[in-house]
PDB file of N, CA, C and O in Angstrom:
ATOM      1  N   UNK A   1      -7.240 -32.537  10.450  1.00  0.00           N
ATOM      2  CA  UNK A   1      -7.586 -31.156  10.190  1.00  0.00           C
ATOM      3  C   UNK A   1      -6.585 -30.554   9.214  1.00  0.00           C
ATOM      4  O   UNK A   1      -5.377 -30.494   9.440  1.00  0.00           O
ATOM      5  N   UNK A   2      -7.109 -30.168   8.248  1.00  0.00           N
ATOM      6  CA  UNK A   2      -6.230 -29.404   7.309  1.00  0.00           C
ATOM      7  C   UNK A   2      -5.996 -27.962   7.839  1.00  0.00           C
ATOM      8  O   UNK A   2      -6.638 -27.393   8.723  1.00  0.00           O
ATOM      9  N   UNK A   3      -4.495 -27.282   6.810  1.00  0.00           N
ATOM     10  CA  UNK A   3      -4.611 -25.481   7.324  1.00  0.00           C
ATOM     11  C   UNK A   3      -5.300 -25.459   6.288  1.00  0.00           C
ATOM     12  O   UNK A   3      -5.466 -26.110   5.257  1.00  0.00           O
ATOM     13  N   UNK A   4      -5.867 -24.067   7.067  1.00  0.00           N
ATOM     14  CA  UNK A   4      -6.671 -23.642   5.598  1.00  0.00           C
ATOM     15  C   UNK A   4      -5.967 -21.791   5.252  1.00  0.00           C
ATOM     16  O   UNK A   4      -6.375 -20.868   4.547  1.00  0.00           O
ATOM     17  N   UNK A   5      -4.613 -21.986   6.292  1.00  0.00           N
ATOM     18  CA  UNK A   5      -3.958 -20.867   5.671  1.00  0.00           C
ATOM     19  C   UNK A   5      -3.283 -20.737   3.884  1.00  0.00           C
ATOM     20  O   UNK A   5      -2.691 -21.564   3.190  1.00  0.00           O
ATOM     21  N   UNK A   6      -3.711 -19.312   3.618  1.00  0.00           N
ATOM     22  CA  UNK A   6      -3.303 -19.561   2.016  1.00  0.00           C
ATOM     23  C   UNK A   6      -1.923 -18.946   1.434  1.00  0.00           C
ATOM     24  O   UNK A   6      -1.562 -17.818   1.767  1.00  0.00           O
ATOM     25  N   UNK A   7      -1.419 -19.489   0.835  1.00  0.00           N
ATOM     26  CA  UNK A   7       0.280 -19.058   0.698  1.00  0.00           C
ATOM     27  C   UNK A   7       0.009 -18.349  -1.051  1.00  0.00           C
ATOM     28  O   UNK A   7      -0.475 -18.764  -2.105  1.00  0.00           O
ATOM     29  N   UNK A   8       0.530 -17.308  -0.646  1.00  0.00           N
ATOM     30  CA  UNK A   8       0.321 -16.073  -2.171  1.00  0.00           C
ATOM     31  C   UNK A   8       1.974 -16.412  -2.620  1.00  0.00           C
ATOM     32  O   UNK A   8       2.735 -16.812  -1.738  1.00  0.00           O
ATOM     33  N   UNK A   9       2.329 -16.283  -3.616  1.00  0.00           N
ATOM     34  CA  UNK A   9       3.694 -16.307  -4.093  1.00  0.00           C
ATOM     35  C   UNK A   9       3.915 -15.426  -5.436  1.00  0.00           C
ATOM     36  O   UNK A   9       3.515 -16.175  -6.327  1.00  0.00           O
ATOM     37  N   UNK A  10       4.341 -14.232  -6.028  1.00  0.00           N
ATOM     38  CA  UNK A  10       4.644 -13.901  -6.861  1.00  0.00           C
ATOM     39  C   UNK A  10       5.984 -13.906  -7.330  1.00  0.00           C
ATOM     40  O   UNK A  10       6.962 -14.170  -6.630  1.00  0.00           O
ATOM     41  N   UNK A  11       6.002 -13.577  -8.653  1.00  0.00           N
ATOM     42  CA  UNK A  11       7.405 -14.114  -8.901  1.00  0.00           C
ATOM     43  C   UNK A  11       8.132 -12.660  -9.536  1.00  0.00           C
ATOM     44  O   UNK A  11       7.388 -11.873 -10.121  1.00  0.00           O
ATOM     45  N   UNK A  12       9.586 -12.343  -9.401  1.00  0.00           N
ATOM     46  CA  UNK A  12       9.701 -10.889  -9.645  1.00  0.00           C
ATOM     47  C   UNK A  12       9.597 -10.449 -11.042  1.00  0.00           C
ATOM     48  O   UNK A  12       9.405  -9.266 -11.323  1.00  0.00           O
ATOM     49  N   UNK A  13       9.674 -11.026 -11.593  1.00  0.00           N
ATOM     50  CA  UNK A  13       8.791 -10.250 -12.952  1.00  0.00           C
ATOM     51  C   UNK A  13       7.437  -9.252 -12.635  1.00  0.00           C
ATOM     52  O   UNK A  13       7.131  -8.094 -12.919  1.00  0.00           O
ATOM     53  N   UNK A  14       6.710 -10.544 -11.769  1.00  0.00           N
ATOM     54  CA  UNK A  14       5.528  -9.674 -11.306  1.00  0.00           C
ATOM     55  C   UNK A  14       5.695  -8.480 -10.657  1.00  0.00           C
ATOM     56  O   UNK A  14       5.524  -7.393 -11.209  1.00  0.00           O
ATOM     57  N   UNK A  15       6.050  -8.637  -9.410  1.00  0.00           N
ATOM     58  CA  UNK A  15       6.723  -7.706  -8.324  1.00  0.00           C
ATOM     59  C   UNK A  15       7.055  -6.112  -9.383  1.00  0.00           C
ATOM     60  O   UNK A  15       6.506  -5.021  -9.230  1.00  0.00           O
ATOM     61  N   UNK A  16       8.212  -6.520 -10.514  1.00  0.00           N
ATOM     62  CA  UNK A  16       8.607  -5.530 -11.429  1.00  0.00           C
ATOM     63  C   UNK A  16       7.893  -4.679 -11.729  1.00  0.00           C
ATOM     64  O   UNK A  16       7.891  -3.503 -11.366  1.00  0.00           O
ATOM     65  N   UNK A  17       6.788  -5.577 -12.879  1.00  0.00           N
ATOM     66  CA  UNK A  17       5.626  -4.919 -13.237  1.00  0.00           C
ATOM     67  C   UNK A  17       4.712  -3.907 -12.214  1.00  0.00           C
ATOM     68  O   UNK A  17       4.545  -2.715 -12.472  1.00  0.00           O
ATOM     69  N   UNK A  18       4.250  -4.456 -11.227  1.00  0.00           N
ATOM     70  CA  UNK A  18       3.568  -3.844 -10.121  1.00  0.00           C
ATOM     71  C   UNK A  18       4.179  -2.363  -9.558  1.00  0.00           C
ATOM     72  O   UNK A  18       3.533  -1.409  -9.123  1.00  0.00           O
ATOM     73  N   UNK A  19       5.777  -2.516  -9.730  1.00  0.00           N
ATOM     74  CA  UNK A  19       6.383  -1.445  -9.075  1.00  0.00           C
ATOM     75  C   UNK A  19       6.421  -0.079 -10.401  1.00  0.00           C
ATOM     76  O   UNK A  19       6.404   1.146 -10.282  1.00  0.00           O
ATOM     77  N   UNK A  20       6.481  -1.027 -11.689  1.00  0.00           N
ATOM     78  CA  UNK A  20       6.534   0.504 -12.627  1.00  0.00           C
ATOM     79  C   UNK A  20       5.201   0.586 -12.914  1.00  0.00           C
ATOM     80  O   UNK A  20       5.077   1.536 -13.688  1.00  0.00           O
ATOM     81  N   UNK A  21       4.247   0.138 -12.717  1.00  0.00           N
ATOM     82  CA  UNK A  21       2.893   0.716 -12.787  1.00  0.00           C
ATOM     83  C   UNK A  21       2.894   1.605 -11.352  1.00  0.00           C
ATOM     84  O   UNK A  21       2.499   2.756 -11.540  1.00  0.00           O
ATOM     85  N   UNK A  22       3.145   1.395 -10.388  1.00  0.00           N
ATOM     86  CA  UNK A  22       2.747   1.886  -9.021  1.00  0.00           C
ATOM     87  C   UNK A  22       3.545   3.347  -9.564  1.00  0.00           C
ATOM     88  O   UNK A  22       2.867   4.348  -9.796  1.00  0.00           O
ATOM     89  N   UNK A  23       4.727   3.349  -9.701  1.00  0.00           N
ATOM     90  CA  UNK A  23       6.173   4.558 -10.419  1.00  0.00           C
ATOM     91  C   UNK A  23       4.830   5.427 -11.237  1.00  0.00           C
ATOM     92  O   UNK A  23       4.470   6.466 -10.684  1.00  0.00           O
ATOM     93  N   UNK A  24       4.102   5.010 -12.533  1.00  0.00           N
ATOM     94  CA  UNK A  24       3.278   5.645 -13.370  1.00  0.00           C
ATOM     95  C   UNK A  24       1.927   6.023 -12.947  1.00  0.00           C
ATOM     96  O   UNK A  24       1.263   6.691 -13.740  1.00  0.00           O
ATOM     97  N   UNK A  25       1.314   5.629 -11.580  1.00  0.00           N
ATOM     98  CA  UNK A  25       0.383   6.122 -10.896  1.00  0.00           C
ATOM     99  C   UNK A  25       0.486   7.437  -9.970  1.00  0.00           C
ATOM    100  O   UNK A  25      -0.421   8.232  -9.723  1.00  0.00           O
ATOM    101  N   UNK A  26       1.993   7.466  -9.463  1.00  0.00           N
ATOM    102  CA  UNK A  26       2.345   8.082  -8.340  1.00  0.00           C
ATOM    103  C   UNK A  26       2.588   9.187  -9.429  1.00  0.00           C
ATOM    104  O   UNK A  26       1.845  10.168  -9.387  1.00  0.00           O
ATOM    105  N   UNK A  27       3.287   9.141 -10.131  1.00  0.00           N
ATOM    106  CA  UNK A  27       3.883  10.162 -10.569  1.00  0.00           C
ATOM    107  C   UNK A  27       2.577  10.904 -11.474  1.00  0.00           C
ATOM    108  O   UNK A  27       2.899  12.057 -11.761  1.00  0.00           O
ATOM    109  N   UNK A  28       1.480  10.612 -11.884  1.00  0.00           N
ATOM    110  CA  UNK A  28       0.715  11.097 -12.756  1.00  0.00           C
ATOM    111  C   UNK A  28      -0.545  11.762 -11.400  1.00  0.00           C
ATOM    112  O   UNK A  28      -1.421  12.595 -11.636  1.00  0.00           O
ATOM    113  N   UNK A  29      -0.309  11.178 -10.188  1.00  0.00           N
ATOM    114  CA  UNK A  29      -1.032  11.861  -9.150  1.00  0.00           C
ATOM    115  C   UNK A  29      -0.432  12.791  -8.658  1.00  0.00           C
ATOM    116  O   UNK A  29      -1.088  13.713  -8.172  1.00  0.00           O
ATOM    117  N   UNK A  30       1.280  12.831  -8.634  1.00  0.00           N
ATOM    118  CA  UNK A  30       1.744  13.857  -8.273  1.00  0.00           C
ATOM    119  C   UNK A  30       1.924  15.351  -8.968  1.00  0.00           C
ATOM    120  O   UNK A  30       2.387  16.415  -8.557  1.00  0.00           O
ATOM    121  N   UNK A  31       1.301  14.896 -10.285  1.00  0.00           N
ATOM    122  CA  UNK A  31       1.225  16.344 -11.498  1.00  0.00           C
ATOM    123  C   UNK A  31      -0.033  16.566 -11.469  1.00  0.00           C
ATOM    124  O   UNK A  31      -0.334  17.426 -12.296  1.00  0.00           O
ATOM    125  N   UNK A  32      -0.781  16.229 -10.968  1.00  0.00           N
ATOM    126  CA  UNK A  32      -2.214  16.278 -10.671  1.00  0.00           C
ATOM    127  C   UNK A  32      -2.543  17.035  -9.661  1.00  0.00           C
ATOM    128  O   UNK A  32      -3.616  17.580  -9.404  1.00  0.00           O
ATOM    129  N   UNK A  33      -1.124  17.032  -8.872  1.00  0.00           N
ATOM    130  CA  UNK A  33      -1.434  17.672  -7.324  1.00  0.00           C
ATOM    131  C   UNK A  33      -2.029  17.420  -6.494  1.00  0.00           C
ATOM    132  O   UNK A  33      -2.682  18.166  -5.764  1.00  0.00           O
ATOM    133  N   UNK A  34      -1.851  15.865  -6.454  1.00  0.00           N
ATOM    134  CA  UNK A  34      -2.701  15.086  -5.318  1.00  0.00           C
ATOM    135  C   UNK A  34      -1.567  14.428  -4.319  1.00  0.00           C
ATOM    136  O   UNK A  34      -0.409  14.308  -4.717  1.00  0.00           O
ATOM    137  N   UNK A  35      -1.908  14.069  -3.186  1.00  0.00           N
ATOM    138  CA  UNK A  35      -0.743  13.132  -2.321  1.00  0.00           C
ATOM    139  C   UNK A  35      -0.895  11.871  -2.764  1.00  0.00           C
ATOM    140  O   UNK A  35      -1.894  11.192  -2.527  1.00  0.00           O
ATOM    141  N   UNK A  36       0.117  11.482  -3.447  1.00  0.00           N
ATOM    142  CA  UNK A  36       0.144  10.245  -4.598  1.00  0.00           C
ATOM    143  C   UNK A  36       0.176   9.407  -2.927  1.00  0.00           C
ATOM    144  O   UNK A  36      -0.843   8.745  -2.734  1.00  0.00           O
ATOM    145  N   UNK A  37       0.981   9.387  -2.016  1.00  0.00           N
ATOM    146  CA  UNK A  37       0.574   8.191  -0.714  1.00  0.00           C
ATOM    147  C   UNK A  37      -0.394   7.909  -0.151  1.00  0.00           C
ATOM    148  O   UNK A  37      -0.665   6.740   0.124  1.00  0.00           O
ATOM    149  N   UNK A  38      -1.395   9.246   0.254  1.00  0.00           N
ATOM    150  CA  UNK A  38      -3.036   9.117   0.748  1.00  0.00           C
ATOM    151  C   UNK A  38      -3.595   8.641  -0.562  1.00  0.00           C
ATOM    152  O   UNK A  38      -4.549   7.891  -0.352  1.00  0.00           O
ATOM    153  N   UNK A  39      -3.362   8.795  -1.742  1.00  0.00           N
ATOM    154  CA  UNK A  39      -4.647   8.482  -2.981  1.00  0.00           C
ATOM    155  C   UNK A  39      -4.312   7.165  -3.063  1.00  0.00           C
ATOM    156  O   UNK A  39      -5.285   6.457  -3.321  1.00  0.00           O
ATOM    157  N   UNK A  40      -3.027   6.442  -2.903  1.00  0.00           N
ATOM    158  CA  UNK A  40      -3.120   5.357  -3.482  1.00  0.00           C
ATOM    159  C   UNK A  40      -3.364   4.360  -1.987  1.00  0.00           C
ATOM    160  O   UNK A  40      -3.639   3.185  -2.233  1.00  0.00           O
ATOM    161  N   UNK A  41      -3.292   4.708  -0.622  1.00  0.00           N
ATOM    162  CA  UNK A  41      -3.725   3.945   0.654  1.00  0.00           C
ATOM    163  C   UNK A  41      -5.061   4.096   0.151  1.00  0.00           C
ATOM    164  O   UNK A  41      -5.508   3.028  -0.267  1.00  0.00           O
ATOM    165  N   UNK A  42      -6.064   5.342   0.026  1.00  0.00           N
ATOM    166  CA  UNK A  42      -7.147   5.018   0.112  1.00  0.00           C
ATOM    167  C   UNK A  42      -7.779   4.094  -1.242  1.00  0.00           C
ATOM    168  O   UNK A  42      -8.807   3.429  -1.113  1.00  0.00           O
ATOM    169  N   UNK A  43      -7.124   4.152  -2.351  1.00  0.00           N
ATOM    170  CA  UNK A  43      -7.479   2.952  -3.495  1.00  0.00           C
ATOM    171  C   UNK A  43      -7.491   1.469  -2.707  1.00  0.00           C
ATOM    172  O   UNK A  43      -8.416   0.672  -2.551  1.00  0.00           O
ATOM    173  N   UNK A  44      -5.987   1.419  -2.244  1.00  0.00           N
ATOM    174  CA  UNK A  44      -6.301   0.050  -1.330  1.00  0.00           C
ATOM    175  C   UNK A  44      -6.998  -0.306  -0.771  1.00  0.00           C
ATOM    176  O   UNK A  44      -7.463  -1.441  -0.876  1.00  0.00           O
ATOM    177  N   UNK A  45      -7.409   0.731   0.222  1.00  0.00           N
ATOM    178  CA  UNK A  45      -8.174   0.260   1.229  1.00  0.00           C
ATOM    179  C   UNK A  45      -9.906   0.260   1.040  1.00  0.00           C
ATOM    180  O   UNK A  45     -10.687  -0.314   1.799  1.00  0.00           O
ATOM    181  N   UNK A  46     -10.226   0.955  -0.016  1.00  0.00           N
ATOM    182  CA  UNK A  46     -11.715   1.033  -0.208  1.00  0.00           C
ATOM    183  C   UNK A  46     -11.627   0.330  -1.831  1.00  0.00           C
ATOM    184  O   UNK A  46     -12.715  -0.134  -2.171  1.00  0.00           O
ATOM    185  N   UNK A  47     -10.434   0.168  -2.955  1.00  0.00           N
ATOM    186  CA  UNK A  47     -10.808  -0.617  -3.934  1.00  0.00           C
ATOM    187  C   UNK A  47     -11.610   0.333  -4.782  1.00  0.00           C
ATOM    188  O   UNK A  47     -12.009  -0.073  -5.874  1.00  0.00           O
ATOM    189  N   UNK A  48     -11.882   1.538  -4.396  1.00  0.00           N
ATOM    190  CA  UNK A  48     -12.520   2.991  -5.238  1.00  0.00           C
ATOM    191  C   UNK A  48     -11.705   3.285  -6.302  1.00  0.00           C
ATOM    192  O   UNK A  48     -10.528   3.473  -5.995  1.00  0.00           O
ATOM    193  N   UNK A  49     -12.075   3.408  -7.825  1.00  0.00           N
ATOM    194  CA  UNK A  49     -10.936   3.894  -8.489  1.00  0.00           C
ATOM    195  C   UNK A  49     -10.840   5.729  -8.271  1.00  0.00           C
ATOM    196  O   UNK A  49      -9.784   6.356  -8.182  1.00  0.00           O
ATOM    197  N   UNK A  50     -11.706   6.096  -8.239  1.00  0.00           N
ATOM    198  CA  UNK A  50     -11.648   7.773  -8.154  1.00  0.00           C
ATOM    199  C   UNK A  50     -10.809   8.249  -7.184  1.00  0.00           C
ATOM    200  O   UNK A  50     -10.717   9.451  -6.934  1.00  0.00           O
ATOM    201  N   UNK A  51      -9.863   6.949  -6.322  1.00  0.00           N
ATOM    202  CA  UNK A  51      -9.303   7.658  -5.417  1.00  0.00           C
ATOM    203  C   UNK A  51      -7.892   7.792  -6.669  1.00  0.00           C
ATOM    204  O   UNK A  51      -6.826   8.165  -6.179  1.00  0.00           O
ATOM    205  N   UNK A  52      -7.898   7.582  -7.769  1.00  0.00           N
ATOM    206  CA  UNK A  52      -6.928   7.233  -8.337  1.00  0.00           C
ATOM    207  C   UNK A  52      -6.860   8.398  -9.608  1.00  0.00           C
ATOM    208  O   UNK A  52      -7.581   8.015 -10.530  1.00  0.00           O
ATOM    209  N   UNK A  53      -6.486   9.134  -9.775  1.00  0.00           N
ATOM    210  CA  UNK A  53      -6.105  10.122 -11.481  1.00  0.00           C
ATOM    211  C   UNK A  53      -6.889   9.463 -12.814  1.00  0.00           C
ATOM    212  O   UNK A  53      -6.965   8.237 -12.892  1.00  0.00           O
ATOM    213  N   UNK A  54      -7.263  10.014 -13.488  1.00  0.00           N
ATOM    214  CA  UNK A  54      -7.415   8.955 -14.989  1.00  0.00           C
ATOM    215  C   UNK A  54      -6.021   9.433 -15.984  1.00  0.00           C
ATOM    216  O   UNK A  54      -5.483   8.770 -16.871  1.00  0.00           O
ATOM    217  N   UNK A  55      -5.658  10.853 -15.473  1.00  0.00           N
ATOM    218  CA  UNK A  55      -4.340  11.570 -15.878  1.00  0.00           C
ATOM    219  C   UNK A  55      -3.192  10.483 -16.020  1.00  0.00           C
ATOM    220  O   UNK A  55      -2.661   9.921 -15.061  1.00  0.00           O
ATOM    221  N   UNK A  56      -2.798  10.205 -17.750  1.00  0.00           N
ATOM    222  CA  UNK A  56      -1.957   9.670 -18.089  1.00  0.00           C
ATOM    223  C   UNK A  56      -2.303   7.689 -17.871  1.00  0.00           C
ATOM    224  O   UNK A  56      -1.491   6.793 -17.642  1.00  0.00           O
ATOM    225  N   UNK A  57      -3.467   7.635 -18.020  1.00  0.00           N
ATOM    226  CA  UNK A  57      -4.211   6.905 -17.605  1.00  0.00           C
ATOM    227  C   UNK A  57      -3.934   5.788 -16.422  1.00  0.00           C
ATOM    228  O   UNK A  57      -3.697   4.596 -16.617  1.00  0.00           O
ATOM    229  N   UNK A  58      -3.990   6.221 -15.598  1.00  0.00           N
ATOM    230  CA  UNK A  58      -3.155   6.233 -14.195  1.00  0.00           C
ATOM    231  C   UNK A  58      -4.475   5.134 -13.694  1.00  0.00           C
ATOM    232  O   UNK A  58      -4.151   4.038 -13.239  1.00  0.00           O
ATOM    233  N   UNK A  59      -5.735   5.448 -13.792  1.00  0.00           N
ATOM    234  CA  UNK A  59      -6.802   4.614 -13.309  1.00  0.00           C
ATOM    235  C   UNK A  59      -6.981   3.286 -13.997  1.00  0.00           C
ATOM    236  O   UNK A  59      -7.335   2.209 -13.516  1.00  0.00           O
ATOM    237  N   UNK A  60      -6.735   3.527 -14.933  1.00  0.00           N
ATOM    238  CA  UNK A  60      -6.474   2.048 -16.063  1.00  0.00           C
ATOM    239  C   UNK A  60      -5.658   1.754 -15.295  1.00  0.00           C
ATOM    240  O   UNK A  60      -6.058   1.439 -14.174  1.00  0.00           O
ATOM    241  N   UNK A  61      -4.692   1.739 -15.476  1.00  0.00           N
ATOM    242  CA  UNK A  61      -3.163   1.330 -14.903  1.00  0.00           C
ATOM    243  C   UNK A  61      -3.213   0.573 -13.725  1.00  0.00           C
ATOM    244  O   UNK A  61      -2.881  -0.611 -13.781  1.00  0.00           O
ATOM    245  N   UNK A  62      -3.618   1.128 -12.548  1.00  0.00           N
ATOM    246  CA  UNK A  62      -3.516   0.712 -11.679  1.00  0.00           C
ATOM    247  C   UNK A  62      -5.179  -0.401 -11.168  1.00  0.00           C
ATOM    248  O   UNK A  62      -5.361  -1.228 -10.274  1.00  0.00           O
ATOM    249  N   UNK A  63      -5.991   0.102 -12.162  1.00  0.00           N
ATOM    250  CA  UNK A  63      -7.005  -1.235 -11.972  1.00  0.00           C
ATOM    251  C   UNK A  63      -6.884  -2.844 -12.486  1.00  0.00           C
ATOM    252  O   UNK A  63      -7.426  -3.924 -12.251  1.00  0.00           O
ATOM    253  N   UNK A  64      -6.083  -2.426 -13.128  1.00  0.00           N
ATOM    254  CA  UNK A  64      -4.791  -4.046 -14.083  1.00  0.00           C
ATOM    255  C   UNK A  64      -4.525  -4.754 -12.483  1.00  0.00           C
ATOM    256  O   UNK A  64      -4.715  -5.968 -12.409  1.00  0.00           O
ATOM    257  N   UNK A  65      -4.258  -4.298 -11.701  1.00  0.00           N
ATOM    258  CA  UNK A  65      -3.158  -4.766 -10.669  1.00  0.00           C
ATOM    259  C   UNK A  65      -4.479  -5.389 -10.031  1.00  0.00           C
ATOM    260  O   UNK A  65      -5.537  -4.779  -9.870  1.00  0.00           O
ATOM    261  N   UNK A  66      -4.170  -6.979  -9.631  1.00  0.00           N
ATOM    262  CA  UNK A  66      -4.914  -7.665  -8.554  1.00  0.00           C
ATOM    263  C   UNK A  66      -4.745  -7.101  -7.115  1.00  0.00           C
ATOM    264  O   UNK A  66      -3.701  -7.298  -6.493  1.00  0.00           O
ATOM    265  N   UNK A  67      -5.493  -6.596  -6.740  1.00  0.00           N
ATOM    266  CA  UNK A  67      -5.233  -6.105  -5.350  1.00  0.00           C
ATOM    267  C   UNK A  67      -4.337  -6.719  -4.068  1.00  0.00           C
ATOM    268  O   UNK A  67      -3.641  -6.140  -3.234  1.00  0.00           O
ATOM    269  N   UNK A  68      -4.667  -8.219  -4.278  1.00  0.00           N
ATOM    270  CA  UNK A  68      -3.851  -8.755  -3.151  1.00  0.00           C
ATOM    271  C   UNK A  68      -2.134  -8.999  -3.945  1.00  0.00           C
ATOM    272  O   UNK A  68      -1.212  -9.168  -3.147  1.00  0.00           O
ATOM    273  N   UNK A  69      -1.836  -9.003  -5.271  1.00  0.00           N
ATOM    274  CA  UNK A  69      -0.963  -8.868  -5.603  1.00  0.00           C
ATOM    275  C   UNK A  69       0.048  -7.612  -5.446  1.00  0.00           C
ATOM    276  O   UNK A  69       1.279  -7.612  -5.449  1.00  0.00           O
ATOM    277  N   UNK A  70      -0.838  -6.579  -5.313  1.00  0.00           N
ATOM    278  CA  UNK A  70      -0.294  -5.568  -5.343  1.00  0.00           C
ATOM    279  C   UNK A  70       0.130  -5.384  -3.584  1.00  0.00           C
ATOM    280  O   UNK A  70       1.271  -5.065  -3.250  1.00  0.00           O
ATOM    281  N   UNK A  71      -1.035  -5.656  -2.526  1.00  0.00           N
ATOM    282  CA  UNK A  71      -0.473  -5.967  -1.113  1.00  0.00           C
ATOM    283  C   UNK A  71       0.616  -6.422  -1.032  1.00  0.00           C
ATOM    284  O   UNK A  71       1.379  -5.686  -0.405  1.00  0.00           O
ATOM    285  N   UNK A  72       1.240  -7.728  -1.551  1.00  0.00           N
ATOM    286  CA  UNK A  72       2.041  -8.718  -1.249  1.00  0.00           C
ATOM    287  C   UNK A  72       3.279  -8.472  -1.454  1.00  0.00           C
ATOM    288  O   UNK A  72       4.149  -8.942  -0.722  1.00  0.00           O
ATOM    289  N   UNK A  73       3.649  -7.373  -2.915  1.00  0.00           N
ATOM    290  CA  UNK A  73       4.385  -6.742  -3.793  1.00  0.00           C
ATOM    291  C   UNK A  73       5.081  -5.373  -2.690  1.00  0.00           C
ATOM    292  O   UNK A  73       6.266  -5.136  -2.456  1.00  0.00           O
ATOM    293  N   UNK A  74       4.036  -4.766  -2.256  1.00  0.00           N
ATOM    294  CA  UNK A  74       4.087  -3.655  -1.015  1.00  0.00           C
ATOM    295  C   UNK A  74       4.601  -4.276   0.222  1.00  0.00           C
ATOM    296  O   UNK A  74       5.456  -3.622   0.820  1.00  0.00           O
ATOM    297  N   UNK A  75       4.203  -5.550   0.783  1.00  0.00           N
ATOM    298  CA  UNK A  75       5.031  -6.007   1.854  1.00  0.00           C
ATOM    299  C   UNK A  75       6.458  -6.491   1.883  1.00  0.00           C
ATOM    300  O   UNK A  75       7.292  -6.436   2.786  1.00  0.00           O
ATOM    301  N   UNK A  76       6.528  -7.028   0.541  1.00  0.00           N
ATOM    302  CA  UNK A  76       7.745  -7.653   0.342  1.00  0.00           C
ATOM    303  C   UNK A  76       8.319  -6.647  -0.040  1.00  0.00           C
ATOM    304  O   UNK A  76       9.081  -6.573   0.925  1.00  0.00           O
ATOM    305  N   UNK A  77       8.622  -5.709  -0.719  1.00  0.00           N
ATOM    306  CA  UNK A  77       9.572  -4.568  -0.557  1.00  0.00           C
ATOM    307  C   UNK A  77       9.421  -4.012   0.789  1.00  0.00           C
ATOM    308  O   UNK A  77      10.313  -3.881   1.627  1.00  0.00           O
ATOM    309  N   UNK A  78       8.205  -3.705   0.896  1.00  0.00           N
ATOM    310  CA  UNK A  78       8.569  -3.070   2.772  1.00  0.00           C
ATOM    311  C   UNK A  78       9.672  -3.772   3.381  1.00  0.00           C
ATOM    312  O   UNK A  78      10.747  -3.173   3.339  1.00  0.00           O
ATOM    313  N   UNK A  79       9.649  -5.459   4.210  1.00  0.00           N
ATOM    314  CA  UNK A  79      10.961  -6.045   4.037  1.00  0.00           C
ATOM    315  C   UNK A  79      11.637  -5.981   3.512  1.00  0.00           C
ATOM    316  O   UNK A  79      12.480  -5.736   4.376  1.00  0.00           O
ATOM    317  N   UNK A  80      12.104  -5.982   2.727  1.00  0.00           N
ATOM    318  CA  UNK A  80      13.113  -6.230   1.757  1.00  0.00           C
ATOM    319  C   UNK A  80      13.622  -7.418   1.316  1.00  0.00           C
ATOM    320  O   UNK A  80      14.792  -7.746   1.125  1.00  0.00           O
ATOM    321  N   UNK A  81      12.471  -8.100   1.159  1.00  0.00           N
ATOM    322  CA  UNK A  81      12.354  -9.954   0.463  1.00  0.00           C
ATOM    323  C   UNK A  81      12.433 -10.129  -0.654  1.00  0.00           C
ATOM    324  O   UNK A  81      12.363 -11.272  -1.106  1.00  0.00           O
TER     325      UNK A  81
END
């Protein structure tokens, strides 16, 4: 029997990237006057861009980002890995 668990690995270049795009989303939702933390949980979690600004093109921006990359990027700083 094989695992059929799947091992994600990014490398911090990536991680980098992910974090100053996430920096240029937050901050273009927060001049927007939106709660840059609820807009960008609910992008995650529904994959909707409208939960996201087009302000400073913040929706571009953050549709670049592979979603599970961007999870993985969010956990591993949550730890601090």
């Amino acid at each position: 029997m094989q695992d059929k668990t799947m091992v994600f690995s990014l490398g911090g270049d990536k991680d980098d990237e992910i974090k100053q795009s996430l920096i240029v989303v937050y901050d273009a939702l927060r001049a927007k006057g939106y709660n840059p933390i609820n807009q960008i949980v609910g992008y995650i979690l529904s994959e909707d861009p409208t939960y996201i600004t087009t302000h400073n093109n913040a929706r571009r921006i953050i549709s670049k980002i592979d979603r599970d990359d961007l999870l993985e990027a969010l956990v591993k700083s949550y730890l601090n890995l």
